[in-house]
ChimeraX commands (.cxc) that place a marker at each C-alpha (Angstrom):
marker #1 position 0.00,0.00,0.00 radius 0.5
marker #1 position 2.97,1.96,1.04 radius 0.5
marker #1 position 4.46,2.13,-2.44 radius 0.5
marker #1 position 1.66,2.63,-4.32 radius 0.5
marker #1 position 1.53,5.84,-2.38 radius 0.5
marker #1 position 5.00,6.46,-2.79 radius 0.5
marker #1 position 4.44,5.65,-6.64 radius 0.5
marker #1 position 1.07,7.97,-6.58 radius 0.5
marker #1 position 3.14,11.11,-5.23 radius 0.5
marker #1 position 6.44,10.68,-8.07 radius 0.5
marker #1 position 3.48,10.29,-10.12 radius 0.5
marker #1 position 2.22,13.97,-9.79 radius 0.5
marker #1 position 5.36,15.51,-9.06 radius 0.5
marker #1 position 6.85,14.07,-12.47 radius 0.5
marker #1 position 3.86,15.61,-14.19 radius 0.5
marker #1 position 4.07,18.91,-12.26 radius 0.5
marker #1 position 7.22,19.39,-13.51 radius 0.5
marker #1 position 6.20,18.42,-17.12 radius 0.5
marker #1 position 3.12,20.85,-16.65 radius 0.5
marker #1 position 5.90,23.58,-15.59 radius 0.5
marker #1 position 8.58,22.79,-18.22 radius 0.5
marker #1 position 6.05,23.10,-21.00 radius 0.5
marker #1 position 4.80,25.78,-20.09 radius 0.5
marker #1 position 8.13,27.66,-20.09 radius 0.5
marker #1 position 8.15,26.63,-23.66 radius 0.5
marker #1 position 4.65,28.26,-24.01 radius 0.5
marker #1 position 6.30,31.80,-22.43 radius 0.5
marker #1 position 9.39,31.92,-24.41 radius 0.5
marker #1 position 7.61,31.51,-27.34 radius 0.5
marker #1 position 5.56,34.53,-26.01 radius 0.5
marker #1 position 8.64,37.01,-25.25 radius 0.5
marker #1 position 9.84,36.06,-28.63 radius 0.5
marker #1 position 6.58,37.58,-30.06 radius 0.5
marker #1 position 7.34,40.44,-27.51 radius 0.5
marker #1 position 10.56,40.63,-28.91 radius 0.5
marker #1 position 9.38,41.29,-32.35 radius 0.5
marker #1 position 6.99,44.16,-31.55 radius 0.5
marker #1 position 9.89,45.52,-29.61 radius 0.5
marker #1 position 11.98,45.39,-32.21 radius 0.5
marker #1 position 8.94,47.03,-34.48 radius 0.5
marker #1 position 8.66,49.79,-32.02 radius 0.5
marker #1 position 12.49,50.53,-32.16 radius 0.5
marker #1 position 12.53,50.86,-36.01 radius 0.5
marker #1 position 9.06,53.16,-36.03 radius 0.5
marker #1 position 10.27,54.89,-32.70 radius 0.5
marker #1 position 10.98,58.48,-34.92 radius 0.5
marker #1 position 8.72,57.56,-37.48 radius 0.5
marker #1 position 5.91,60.43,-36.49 radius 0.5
marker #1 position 4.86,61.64,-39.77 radius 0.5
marker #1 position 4.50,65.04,-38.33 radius 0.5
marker #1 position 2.76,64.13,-35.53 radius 0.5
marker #1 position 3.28,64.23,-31.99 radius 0.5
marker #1 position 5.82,62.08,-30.80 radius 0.5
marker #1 position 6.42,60.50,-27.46 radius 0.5
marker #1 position 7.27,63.38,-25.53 radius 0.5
marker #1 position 4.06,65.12,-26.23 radius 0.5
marker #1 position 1.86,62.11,-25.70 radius 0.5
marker #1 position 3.23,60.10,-22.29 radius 0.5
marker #1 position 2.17,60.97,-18.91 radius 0.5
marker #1 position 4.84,59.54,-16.96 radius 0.5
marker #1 position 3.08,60.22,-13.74 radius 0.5
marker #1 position 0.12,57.99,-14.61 radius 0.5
marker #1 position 2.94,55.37,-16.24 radius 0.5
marker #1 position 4.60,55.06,-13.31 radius 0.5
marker #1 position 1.24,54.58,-10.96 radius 0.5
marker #1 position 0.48,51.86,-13.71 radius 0.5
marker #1 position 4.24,50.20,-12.84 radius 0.5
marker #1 position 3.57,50.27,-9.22 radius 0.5
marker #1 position -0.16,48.47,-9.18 radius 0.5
marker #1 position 1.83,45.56,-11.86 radius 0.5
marker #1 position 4.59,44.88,-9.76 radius 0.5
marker #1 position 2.27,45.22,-6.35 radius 0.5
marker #1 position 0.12,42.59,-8.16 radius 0.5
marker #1 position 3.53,40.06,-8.96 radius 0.5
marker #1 position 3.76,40.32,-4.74 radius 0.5
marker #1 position 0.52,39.63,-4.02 radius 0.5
marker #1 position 0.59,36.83,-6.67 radius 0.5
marker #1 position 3.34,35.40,-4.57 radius 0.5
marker #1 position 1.64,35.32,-1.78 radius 0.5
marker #1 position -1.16,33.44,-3.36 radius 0.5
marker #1 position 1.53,30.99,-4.47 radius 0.5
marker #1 position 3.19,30.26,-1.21 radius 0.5
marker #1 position -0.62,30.09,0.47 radius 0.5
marker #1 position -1.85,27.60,-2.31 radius 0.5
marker #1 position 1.32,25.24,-1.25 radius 0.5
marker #1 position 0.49,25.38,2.21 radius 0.5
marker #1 position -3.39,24.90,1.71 radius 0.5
marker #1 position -4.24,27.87,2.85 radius 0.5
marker #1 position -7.52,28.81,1.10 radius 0.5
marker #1 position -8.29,31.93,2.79 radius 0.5
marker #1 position -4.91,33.90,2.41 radius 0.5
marker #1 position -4.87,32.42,-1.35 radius 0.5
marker #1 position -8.30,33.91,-1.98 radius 0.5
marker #1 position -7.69,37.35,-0.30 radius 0.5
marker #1 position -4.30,37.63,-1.92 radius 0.5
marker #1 position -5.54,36.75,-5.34 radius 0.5
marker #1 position -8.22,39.37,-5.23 radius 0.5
marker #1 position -5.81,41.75,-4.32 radius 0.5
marker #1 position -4.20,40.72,-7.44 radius 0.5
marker #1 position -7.53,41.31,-9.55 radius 0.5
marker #1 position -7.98,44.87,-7.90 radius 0.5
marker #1 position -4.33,46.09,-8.79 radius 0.5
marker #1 position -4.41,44.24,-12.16 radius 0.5
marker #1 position -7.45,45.62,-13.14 radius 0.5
marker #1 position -6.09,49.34,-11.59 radius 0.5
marker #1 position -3.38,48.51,-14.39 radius 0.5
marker #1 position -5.88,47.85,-17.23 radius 0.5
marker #1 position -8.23,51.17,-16.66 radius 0.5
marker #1 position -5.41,53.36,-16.11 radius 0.5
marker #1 position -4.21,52.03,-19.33 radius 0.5
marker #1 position -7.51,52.01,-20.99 radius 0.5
marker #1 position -7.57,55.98,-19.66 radius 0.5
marker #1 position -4.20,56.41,-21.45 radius 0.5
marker #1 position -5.45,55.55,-24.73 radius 0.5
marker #1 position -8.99,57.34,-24.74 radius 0.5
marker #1 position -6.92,60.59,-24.03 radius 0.5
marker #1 position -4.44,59.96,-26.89 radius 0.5
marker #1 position -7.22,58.95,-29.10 radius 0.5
marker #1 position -8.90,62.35,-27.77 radius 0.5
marker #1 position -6.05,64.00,-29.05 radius 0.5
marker #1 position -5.83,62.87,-32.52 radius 0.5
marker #1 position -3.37,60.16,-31.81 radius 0.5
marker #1 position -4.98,56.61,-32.93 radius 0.5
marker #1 position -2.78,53.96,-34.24 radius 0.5
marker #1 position -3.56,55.46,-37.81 radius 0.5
marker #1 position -1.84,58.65,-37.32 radius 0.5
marker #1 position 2.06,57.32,-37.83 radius 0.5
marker #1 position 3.72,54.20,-37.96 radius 0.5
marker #1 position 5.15,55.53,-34.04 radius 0.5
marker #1 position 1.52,55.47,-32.89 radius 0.5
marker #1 position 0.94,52.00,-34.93 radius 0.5
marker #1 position 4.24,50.44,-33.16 radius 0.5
marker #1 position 2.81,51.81,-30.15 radius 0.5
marker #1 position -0.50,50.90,-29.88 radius 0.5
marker #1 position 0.59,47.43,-31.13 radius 0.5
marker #1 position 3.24,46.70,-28.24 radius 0.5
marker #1 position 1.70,48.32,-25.31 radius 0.5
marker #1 position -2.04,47.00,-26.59 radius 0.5
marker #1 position -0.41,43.43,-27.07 radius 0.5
marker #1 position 0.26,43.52,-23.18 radius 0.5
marker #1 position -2.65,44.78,-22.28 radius 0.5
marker #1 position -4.77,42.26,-24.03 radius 0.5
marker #1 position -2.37,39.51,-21.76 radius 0.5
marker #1 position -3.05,41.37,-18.92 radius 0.5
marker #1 position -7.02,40.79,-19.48 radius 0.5
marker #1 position -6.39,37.12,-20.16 radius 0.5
marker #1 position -4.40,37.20,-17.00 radius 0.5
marker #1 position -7.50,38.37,-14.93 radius 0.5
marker #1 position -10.23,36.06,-16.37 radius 0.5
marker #1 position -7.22,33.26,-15.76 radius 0.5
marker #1 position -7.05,34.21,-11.86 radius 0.5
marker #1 position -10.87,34.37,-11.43 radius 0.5
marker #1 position -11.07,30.67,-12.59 radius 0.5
marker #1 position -8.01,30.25,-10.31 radius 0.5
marker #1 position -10.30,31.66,-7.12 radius 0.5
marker #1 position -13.35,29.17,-8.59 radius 0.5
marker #1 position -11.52,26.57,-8.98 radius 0.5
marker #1 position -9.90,26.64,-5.23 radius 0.5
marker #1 position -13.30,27.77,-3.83 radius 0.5
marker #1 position -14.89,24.42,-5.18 radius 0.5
marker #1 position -12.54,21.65,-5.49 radius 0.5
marker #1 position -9.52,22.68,-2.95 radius 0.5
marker #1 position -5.84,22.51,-3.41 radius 0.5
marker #1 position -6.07,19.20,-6.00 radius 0.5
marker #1 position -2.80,18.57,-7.70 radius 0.5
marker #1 position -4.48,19.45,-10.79 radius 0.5
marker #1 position -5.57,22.74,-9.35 radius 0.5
marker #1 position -2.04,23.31,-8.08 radius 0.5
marker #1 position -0.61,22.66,-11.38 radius 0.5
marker #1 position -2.52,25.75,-12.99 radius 0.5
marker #1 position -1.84,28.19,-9.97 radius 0.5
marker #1 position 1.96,27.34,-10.88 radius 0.5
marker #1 position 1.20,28.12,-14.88 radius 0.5
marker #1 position -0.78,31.42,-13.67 radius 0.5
marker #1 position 1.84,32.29,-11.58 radius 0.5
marker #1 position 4.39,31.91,-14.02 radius 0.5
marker #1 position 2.58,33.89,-16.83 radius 0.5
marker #1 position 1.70,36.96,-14.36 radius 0.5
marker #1 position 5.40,37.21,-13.52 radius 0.5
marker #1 position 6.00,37.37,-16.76 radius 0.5
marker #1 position 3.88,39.77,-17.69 radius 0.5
marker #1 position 5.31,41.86,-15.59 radius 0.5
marker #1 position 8.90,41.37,-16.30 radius 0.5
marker #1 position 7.83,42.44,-20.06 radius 0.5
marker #1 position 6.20,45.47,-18.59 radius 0.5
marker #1 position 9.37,46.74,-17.01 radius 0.5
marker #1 position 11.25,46.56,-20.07 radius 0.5
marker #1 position 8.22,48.15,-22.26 radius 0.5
marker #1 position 8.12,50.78,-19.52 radius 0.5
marker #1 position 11.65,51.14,-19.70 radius 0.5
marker #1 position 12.05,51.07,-23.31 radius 0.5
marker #1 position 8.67,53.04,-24.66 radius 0.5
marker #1 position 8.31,55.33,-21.69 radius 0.5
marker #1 position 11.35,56.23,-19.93 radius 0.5
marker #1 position 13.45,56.40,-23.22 radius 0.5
marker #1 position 10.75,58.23,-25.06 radius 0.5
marker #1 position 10.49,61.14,-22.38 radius 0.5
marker #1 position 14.11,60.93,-22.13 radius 0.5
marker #1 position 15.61,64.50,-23.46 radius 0.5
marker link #1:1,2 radius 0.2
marker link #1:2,3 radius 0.2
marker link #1:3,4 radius 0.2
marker link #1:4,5 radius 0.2
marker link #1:5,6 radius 0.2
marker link #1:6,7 radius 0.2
marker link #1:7,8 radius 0.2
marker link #1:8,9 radius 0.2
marker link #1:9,10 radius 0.2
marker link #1:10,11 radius 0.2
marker link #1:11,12 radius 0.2
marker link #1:12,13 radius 0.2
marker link #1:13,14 radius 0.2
marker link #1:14,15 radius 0.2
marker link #1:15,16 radius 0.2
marker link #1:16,17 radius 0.2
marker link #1:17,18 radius 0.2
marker link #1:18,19 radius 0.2
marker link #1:19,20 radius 0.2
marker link #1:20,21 radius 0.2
marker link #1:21,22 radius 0.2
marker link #1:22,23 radius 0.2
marker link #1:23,24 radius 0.2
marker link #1:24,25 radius 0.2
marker link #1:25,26 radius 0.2
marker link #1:26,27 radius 0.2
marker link #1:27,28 radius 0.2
marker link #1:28,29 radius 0.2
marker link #1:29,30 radius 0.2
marker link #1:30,31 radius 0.2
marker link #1:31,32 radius 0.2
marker link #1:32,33 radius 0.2
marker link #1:33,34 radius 0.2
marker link #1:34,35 radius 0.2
marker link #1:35,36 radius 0.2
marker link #1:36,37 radius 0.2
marker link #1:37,38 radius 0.2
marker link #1:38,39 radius 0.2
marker link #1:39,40 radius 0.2
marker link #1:40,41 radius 0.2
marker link #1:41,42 radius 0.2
marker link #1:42,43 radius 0.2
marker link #1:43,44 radius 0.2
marker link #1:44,45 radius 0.2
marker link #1:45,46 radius 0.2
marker link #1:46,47 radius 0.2
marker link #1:47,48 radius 0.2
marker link #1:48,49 radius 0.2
marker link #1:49,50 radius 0.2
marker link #1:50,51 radius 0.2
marker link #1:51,52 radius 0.2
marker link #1:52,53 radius 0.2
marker link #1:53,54 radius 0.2
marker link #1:54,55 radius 0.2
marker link #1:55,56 radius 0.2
marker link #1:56,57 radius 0.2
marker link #1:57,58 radius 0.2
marker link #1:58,59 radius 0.2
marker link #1:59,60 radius 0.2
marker link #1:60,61 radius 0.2
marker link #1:61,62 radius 0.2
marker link #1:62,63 radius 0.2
marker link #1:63,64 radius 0.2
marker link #1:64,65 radius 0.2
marker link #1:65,66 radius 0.2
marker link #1:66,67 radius 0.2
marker link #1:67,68 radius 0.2
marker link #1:68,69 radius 0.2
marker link #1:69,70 radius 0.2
marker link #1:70,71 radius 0.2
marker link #1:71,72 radius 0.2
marker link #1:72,73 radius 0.2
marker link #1:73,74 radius 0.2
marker link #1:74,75 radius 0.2
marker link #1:75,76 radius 0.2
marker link #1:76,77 radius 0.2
marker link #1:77,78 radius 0.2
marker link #1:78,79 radius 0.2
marker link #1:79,80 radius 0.2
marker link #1:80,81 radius 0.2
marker link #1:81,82 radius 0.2
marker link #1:82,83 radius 0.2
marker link #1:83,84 radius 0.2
marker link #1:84,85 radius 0.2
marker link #1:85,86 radius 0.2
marker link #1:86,87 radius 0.2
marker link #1:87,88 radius 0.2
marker link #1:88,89 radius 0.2
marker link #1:89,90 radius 0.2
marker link #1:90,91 radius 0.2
marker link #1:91,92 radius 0.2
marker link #1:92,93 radius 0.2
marker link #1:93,94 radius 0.2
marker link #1:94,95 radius 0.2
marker link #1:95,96 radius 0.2
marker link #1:96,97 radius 0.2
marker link #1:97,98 radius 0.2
marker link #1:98,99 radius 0.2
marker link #1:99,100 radius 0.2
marker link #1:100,101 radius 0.2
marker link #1:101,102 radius 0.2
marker link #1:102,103 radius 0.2
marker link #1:103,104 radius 0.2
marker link #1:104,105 radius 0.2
marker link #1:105,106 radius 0.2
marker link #1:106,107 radius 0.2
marker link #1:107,108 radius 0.2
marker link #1:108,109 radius 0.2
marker link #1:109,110 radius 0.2
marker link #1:110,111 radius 0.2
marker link #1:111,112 radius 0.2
marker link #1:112,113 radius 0.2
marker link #1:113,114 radius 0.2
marker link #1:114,115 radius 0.2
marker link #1:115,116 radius 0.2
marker link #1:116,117 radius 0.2
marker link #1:117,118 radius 0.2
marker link #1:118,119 radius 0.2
marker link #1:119,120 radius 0.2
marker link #1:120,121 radius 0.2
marker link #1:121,122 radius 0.2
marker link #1:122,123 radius 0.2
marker link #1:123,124 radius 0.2
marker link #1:124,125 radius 0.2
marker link #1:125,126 radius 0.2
marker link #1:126,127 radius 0.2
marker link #1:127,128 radius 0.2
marker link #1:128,129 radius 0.2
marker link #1:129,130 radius 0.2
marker link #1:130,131 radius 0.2
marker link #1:131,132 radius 0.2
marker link #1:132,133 radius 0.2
marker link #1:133,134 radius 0.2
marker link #1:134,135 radius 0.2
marker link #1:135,136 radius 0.2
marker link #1:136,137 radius 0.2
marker link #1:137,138 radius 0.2
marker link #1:138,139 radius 0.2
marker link #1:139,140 radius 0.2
marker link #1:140,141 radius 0.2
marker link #1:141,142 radius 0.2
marker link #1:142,143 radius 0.2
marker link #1:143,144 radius 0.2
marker link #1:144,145 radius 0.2
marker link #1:145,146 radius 0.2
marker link #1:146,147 radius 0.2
marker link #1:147,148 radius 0.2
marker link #1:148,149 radius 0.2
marker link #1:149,150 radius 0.2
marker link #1:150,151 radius 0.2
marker link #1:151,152 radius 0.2
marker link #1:152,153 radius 0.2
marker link #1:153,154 radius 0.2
marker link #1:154,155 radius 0.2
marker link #1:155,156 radius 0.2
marker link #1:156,157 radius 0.2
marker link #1:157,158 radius 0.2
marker link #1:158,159 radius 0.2
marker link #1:159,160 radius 0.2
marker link #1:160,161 radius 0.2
marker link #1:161,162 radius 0.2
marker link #1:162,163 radius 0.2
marker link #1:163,164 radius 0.2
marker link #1:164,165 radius 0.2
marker link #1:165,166 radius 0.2
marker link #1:166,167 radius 0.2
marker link #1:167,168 radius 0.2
marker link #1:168,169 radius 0.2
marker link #1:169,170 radius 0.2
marker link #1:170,171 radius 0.2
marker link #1:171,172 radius 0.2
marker link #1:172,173 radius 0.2
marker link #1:173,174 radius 0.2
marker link #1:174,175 radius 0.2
marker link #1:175,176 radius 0.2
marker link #1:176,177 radius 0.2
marker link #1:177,178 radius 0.2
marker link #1:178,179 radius 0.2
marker link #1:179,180 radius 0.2
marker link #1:180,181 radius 0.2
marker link #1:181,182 radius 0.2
marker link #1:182,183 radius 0.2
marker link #1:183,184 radius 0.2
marker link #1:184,185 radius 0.2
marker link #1:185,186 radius 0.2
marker link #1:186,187 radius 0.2
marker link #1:187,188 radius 0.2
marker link #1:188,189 radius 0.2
marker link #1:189,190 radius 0.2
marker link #1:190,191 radius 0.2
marker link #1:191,192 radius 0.2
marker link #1:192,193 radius 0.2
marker link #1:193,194 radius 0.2
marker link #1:194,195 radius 0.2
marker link #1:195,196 radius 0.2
marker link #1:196,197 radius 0.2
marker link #1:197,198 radius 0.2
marker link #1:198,199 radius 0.2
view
């Protein structure tokens, strides 16, 4: 009895680390799509067609309040991580809504962003910048709402099966994807924001 136990538990573990090496695969597949709309933003960066360039169109202020809610969320994320391997439902339920409140923060703030450029005569049709723009920074974005419908089936699934091994195995793929999310959003901060205000 004792080893089929023994064989039960190599069992999942062997396939949680399956679940987790594929899914690696899955994410640097995704930063190499990342990579190309980087690399599209770079070459269009200047490319304003008279228009108003980065300078005139980024509120850094806002920018950086959007930074601070992503990376707060990647903490509280954590948390939710540790409490799901200790089977702790309620601290895994509080700090994944946390997550959802400063994720979606992230999203509106954003969504703010581009109703005022779009205000301002600055849609994704006005220059290939805009275009690049738009592409890179919407491309996020749209992970980012993935991301949140993701970690409200997370909370469901918790709420009404508990800590399965199959349940852990997709709180380990959220948890990787969110972090990555955010590492891309320090570089596209860093790269599209900070370097396009830059004198």
């Amino acid at each position: 009895m004792s080893a089929a136990v023994i064989a039960t538990h190599r069992g999942s573990e062997s396939k949680r680390v399956a679940v987790g090496y594929g899914f690696w695969i899955f994410l640097l597949s995704d930063i190499v799509m990342f990579s190309c709309f980087f690399a599209s933003y770079a070459v269009l960066v200047h490319a304003t067609a008279g228009g108003p360039d980065a300078r005139q169109l980024f509120d850094l202020d806002r920018v950086t309040i959007e930074t601070a809610c992503l990376l707060a969320s990647s903490f509280t994320c954590g948390l939710a991580f540790i409490a799901s391997g200790r089977r702790r439902a309620l601290l895994f339920q509080l700090s994944m809504a946390a997550t959802l409140a400063l994720g979606a923060t992230f999203l509106v703030l954003e969504g703010v962003e581009f109703l005022s450029m779009l205000h301002r005569h600055a849609g994704p049709t006005r220059s290939a910048f805009l275009s690049a723009f738009f592409a890179l920074v919407g491309c996020h974005g749209i992970h980012v709402s993935i991301g949140l419908l993701w970690l409200m089936t997370m909370m469901a699934q918790v709420y009404a099966k508990g800590f399965r091994n199959d349940v852990l195995r997709r709180v380990l793929c959220f948890s990787l994807f969110w972090h990555a999310l955010d590492i891309i959003w320090v570089a596209l901060f860093t790269v599209v924001y900070l370097i396009g205000v830059a004198p």
